[in-house]
N, C-alpha and C positions, 0 to 999 in steps of 0.2 A: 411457295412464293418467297422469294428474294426482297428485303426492305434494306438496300441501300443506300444509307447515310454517314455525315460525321457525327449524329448523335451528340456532341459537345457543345449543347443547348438544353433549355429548357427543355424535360421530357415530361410533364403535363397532357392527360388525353391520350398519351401512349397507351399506359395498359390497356385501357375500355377500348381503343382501335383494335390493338394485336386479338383481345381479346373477339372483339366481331369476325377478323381475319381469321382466326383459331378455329371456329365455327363449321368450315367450308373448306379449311385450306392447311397444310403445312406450312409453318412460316420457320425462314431463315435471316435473325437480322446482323447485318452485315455493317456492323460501323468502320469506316475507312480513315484512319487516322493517319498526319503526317509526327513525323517524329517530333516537330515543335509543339503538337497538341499537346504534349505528355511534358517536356519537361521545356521550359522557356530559355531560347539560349541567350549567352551575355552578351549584348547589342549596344547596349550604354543605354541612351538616350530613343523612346522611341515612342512614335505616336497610334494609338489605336484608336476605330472610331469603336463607341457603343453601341448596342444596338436600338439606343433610342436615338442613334444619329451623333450624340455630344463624340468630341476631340479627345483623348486622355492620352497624356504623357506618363511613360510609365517607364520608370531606369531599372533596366533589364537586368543591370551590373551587380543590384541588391540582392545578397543571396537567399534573404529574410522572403523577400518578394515571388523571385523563382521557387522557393520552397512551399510559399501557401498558394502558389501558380499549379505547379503538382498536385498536391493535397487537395487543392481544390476538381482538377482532373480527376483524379482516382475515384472520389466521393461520386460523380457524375457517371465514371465510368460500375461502379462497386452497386449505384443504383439502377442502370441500365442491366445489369448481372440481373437483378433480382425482380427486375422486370419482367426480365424474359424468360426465367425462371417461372414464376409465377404463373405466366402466361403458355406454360411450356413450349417457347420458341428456341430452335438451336440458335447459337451467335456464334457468329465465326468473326473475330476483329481479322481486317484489312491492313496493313501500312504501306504510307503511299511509294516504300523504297522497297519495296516485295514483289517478287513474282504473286499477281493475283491470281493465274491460274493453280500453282502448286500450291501457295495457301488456303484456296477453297476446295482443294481434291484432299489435304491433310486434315482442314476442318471436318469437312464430311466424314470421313474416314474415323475420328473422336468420336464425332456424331450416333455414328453405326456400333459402333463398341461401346459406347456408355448406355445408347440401348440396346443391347444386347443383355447388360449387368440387372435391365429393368425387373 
């Protein structure tokens, strides 16, 4: 079973999910990221909504900003890892300027050789 998402949320309820999935099924989770996920480009001036709805202005141009923008990335993504670790789910990451076919035939392919090492 294939779980595609951007995963760059709250991952709460995941393990216990994958974990029921795990049960019955092989699972693959597939986060699909665009390249602005990962590192925030210099915009200046720009508004985002949250996800409780509120406006934020957020000046893109601060390097201080884009750096815990990252870091805050990484953290989400480094937890997501040990998710699906845990869970023993493969993850094959997406980006959205990728061939998805050849990314998920070379994911697989990791896949098949790291268990082979099992």
């Amino acid at each position: 079973m294939f779980v595609i998402a951007d995963f760059n949320r709250e991952l709460q309820g995941l393990s216990k999910g994958l974990s029921q999935l795990r049960q019955h099924h092989s699972v693959v989770l597939v986060p699909v990221d665009d390249p602005a996920d990962r590192e925030l480009p210099d915009m200046g001036n720009v508004l985002f909504r949250a996800p409780d709805g509120e406006l934020l202005s957020v000046d893109t141009a601060e390097p201080t900003g884009r750096e815990a923008y990252r870091r805050s990335w990484q953290q989400r993504r480094e937890h997501l890892v040990q998710i699906a670790s845990n869970a023993g789910c493969a993850l094959i990451p997406l980006l959205t300027d990728q061939d998805v076919h050849m990314a998920l035939m070379h994911g697989l392919q990791r896949r098949l050789r790291t268990r082979a090492f099992l």
